[in-house]
N, CA, C and O of each residue as an XYZ file, in Angstrom:
548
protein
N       0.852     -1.188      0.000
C       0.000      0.000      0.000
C       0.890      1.241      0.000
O       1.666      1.473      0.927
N       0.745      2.084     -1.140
C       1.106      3.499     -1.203
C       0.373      4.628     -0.068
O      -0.832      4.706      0.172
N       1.365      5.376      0.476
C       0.930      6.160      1.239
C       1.559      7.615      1.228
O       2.716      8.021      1.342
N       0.488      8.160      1.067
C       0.418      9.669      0.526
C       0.002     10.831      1.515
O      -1.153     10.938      1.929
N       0.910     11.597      1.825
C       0.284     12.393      3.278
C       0.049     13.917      2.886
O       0.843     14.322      2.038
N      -0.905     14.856      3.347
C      -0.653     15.893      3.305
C       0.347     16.735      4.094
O       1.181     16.085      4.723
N       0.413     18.090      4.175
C       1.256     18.817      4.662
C       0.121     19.075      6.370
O      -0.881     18.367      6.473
N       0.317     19.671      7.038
C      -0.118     19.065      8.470
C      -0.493     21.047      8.298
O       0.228     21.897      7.774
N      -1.782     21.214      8.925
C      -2.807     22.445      8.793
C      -3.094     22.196      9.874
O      -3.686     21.272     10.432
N      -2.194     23.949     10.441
C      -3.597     24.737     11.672
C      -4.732     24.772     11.187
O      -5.003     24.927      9.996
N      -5.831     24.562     12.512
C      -6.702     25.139     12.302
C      -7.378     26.034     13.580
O      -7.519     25.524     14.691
N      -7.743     27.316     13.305
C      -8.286     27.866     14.702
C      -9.227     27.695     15.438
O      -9.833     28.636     15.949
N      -9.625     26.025     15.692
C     -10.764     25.893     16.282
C     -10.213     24.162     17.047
O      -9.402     23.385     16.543
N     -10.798     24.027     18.050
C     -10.867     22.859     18.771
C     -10.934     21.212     17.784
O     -11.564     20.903     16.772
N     -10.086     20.541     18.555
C     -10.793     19.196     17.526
C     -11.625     18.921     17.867
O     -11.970     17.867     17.332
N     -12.661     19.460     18.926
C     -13.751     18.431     19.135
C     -14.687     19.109     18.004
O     -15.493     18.344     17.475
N     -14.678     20.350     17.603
C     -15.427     21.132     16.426
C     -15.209     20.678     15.222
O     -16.020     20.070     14.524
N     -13.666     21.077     14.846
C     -13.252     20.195     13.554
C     -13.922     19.170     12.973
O     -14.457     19.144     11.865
N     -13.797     17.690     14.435
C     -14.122     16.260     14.284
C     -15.713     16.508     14.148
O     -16.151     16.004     13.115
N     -16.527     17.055     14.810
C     -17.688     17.548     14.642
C     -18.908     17.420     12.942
O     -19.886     16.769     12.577
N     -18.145     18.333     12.490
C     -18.382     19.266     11.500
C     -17.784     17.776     10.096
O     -18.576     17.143      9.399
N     -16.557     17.647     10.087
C     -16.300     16.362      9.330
C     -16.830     15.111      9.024
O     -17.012     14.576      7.930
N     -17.166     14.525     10.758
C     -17.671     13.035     10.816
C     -19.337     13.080     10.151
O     -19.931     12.013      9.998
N     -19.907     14.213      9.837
C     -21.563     14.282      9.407
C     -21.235     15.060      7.601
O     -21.232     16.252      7.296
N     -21.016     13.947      6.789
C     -20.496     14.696      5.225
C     -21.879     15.397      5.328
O     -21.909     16.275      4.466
N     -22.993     15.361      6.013
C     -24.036     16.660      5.026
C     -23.635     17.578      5.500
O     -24.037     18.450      4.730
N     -22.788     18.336      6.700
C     -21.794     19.338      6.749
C     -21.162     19.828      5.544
O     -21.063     21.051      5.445
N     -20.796     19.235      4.777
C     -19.914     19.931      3.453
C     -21.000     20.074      2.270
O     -20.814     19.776      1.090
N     -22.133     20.579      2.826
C     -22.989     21.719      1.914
C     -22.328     22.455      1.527
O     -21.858     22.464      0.389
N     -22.114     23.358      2.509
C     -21.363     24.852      2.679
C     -20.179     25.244      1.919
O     -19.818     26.403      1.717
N     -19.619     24.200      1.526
C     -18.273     23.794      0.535
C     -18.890     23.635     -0.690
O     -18.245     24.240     -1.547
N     -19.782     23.126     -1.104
C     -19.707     23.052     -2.665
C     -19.784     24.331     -3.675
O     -19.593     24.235     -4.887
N     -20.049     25.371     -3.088
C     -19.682     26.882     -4.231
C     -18.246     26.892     -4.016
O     -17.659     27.754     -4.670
N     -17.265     25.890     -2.999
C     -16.140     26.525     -3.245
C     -14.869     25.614     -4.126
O     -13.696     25.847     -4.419
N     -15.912     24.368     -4.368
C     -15.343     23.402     -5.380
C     -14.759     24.004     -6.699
O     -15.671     24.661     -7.201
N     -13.834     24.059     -7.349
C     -13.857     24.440     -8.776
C     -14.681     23.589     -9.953
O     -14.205     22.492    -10.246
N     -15.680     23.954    -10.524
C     -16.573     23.277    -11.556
C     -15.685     22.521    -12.697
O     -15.892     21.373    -13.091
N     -15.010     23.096    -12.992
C     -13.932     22.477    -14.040
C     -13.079     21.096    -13.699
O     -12.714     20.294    -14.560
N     -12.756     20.937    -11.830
C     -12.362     19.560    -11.875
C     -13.087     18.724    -11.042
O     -12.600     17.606    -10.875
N     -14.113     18.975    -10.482
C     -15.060     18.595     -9.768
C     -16.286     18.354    -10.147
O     -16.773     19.474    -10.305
N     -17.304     17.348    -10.457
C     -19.037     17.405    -10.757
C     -19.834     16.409     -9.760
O     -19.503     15.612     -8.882
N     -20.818     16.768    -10.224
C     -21.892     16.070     -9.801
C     -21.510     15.571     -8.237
O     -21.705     14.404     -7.895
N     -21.177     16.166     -7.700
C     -20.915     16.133     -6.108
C     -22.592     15.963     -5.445
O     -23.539     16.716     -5.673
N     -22.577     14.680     -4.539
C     -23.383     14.572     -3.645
C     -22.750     13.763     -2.716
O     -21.626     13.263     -2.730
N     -24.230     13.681     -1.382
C     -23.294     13.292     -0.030
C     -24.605     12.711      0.920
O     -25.771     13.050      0.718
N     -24.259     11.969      1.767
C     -25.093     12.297      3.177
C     -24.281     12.108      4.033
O     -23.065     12.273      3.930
N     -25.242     11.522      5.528
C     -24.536     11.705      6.733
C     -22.972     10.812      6.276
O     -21.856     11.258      6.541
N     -23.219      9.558      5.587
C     -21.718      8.829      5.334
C     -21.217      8.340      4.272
O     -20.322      7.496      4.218
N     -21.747      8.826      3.427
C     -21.329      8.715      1.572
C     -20.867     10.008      0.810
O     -21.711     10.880      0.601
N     -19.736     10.158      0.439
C     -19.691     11.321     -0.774
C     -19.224     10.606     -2.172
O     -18.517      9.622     -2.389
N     -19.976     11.592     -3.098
C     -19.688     10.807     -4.140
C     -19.594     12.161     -5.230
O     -20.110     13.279     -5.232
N     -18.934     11.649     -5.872
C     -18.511     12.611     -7.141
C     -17.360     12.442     -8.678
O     -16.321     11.782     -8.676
N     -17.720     12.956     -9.459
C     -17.129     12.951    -10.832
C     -15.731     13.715    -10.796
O     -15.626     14.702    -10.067
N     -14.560     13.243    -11.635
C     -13.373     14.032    -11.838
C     -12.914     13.247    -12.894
O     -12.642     12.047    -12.911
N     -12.875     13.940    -13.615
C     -12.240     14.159    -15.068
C     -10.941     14.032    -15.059
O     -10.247     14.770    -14.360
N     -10.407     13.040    -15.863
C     -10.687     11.649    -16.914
C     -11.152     10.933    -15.843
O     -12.041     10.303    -16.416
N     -11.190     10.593    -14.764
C     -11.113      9.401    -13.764
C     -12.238      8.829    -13.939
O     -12.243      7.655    -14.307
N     -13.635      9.632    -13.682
C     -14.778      9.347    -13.672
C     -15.429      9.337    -12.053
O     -14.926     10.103    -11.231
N     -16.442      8.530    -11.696
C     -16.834      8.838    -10.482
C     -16.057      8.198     -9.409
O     -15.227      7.308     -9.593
N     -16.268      8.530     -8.676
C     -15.632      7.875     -7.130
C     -16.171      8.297     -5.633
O     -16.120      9.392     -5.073
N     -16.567      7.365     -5.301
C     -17.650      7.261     -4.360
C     -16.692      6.799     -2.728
O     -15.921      5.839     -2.736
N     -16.911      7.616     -1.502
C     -16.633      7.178     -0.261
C     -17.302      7.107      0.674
O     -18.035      8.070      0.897
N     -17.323      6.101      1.480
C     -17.804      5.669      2.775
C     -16.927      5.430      3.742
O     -15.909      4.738      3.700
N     -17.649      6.403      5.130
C     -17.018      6.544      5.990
C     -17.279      5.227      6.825
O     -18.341      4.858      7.326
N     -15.785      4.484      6.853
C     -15.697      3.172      7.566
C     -15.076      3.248      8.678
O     -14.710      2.164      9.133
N     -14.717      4.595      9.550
C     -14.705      4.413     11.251
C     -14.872      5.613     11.347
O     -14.638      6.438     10.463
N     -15.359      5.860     12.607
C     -14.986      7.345     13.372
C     -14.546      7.321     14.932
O     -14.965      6.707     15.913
N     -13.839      7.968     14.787
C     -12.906      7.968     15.947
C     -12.636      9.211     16.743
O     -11.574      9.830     16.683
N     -14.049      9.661     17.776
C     -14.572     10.960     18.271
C     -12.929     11.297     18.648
O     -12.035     10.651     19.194
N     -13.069     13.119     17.856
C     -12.493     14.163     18.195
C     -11.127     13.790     17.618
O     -10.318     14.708     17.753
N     -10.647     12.715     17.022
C      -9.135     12.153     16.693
C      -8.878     12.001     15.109
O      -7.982     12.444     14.391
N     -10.333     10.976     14.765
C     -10.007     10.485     12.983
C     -11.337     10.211     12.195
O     -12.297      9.490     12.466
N     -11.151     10.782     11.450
C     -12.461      9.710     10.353
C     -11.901      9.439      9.162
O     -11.273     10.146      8.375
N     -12.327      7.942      9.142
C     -11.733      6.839      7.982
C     -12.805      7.060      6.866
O     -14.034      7.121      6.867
N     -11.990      7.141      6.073
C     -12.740      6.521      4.309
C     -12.350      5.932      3.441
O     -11.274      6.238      2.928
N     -13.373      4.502      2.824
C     -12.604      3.993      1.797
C     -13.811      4.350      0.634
O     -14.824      5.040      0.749
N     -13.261      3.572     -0.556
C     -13.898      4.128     -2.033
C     -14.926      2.860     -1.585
O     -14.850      2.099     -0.620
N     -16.036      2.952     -2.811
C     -17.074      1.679     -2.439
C     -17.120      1.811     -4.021
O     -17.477      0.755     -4.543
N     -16.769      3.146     -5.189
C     -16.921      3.391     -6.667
C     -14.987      3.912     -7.141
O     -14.451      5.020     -7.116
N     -14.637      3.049     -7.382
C     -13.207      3.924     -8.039
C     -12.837      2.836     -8.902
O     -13.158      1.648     -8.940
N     -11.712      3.910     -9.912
C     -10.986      2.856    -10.929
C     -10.125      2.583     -9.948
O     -10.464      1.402     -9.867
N      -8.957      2.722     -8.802
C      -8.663      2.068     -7.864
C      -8.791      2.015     -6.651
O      -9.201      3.133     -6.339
N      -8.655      1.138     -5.358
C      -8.889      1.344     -4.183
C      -8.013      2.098     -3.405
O      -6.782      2.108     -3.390
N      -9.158      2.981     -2.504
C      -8.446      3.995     -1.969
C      -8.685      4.233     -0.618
O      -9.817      3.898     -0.269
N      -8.037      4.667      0.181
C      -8.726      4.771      1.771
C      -7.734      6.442      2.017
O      -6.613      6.914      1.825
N      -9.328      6.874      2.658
C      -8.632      8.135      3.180
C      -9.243      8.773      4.632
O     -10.344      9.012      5.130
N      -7.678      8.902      5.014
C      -7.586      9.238      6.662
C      -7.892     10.934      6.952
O      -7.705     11.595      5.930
N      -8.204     11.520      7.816
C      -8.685     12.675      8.467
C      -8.350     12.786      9.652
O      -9.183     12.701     10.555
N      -6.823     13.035      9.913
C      -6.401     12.736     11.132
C      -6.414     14.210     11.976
O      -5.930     15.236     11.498
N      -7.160     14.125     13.542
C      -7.043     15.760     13.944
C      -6.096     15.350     15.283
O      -6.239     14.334     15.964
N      -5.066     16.439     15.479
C      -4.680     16.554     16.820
C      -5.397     17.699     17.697
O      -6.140     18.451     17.065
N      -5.257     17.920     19.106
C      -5.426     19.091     19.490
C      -4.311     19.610     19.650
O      -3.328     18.959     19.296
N      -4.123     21.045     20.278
C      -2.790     21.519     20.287
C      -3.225     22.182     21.714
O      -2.512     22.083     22.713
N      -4.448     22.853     21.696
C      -4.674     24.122     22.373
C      -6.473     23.728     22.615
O      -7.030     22.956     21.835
N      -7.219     24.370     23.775
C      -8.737     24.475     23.829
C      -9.000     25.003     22.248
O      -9.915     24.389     21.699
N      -8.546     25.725     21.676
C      -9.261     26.657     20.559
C      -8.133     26.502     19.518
O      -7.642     27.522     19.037
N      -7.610     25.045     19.072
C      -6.659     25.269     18.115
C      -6.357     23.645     17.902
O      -6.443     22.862     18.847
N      -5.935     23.156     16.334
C      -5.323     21.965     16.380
C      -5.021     21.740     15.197
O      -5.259     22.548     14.300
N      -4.529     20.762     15.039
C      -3.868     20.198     13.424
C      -4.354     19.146     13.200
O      -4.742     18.279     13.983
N      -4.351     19.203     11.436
C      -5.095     17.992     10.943
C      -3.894     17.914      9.465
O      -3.182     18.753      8.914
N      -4.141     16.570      9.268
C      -3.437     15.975      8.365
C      -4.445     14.851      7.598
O      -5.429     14.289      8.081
N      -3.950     14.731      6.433
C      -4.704     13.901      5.676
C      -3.990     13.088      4.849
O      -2.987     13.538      4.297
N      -4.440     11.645      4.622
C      -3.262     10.496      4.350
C      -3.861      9.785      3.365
O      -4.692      9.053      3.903
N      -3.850      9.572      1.694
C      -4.236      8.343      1.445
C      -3.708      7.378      0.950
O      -2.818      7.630      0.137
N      -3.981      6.135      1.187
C      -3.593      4.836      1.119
C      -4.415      4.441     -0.213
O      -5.636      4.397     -0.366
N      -3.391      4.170     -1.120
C      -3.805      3.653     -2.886
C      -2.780      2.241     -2.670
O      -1.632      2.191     -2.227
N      -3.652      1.168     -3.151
C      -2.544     -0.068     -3.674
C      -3.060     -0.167     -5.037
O      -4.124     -0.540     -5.532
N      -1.664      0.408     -5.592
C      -1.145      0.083     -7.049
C       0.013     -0.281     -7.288
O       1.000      0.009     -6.612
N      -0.017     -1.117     -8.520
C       1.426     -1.367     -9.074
C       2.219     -0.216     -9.226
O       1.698      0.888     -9.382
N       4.139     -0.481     -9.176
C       4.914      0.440     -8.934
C       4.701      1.726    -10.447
O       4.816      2.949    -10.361
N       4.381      0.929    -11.676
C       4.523      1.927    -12.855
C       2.935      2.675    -12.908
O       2.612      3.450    -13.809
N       2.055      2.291    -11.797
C       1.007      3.222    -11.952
C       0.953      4.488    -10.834
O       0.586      5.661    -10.908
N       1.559      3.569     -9.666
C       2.019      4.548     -8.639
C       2.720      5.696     -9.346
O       2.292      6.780     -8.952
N       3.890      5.806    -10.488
C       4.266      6.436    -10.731
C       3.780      8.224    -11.738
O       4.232      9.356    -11.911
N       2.509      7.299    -12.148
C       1.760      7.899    -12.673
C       0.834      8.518    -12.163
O       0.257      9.334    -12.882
N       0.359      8.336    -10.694
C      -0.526      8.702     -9.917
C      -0.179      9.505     -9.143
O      -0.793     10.527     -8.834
N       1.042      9.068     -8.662
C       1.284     10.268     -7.187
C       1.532     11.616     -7.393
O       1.687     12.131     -6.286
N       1.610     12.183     -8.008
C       1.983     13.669     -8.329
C       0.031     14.112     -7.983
O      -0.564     14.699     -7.079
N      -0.292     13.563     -9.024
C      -1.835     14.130     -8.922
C      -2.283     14.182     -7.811
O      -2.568     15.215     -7.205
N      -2.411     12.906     -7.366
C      -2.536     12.372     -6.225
C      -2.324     13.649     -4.773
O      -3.053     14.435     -4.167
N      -0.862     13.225     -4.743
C      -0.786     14.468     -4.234
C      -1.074     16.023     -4.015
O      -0.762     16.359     -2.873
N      -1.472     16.838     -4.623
C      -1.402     17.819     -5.455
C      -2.891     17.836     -4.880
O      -3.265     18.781     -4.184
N      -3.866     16.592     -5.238
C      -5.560     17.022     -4.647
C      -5.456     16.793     -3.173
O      -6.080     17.550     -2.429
N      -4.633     15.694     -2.606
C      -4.692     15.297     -1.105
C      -4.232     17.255     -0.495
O      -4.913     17.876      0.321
N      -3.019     17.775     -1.155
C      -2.619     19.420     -0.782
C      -4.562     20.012     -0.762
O      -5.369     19.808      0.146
N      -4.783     20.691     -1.983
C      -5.838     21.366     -2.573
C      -6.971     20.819     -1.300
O      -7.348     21.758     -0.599
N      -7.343     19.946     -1.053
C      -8.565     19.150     -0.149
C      -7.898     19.788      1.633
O      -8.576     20.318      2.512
N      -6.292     19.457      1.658
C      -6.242     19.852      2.641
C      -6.739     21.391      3.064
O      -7.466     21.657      4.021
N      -6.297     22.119      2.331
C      -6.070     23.962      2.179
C      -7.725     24.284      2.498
O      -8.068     25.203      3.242
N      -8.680     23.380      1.813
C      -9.966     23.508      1.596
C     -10.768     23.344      3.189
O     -11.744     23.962      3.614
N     -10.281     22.710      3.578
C     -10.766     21.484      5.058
C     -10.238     22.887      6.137
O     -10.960     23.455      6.957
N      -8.383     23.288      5.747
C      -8.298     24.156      7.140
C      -9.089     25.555      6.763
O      -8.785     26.410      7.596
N      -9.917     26.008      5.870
C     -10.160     26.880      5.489
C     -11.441     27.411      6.223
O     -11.660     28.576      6.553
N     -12.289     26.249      6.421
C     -13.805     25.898      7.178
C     -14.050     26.371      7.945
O     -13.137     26.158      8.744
N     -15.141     27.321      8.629
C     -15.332     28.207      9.931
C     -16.198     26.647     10.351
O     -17.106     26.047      9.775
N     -15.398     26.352     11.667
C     -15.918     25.324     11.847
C     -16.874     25.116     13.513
O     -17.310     24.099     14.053
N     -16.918     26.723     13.971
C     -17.805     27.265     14.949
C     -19.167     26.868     14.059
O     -20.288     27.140     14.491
């Protein structure tokens, strides 16, 4: 298993808010005007499914398979051209402050890995920037 991490984001609010606001995807209403239309579609969600289109890839669908109050929420794909699991890891730091990082786990062969991880990376960044961005009062 390939493992892909983001860069590790303050955020100015508690993890118990953060974890809050994350572990319920119909929370990320509020986010979809801030999706870019051009690499993002047909985005939908509920309390534990998101699902959505990206170009060439096509759709790819996640379900949240643990939650882990105020610390993590797990996701794997249930729709992808490959399998994917992605982590939502929060620390606290402070009452009113903490860091989160985001990790995903792709098993692919080494010459597709090679082809993947840049992108890969690059949305795990973009998703992070998006996540610490969230007024999450």
């Amino acid at each position: 298993m390939t493992k892909i991490e983001s860069a590790v984001k303050t955020i100015p609010f508690s993890n118990e808010q953060v974890y809050n606001k994350l572990s319920d995807l119909n929370n990320l209403e509020s986010l979809k005007d801030k999706i870019p239309a051009d690499k993002v579609q047909d985005i939908s969600f509920d309390t534990d499914t998101l699902s959505f289109s990206v170009s060439p890839v096509g759709q790819i669908t996640f379900n949240v398979v643990e939650r882990e109050p105020h610390k993590c929420v797990k996701f794997a794909t249930v729709q992808s051209p490959m399998p994917l699991n992605l982590w939502i890891q929060i620390v606290p730091m402070t009452e009113s402050e903490c860091k989160m990082k985001l990790t995903v786990g792709v098993d692919v062969n080494p010459f597709m890995k090679g082809m993947i991880q840049k992108p890969l990376k690059e949305g795990l960044e973009k998703m992070a920037d998006a996540l610490a961005m969230i007024q999450y009062a």
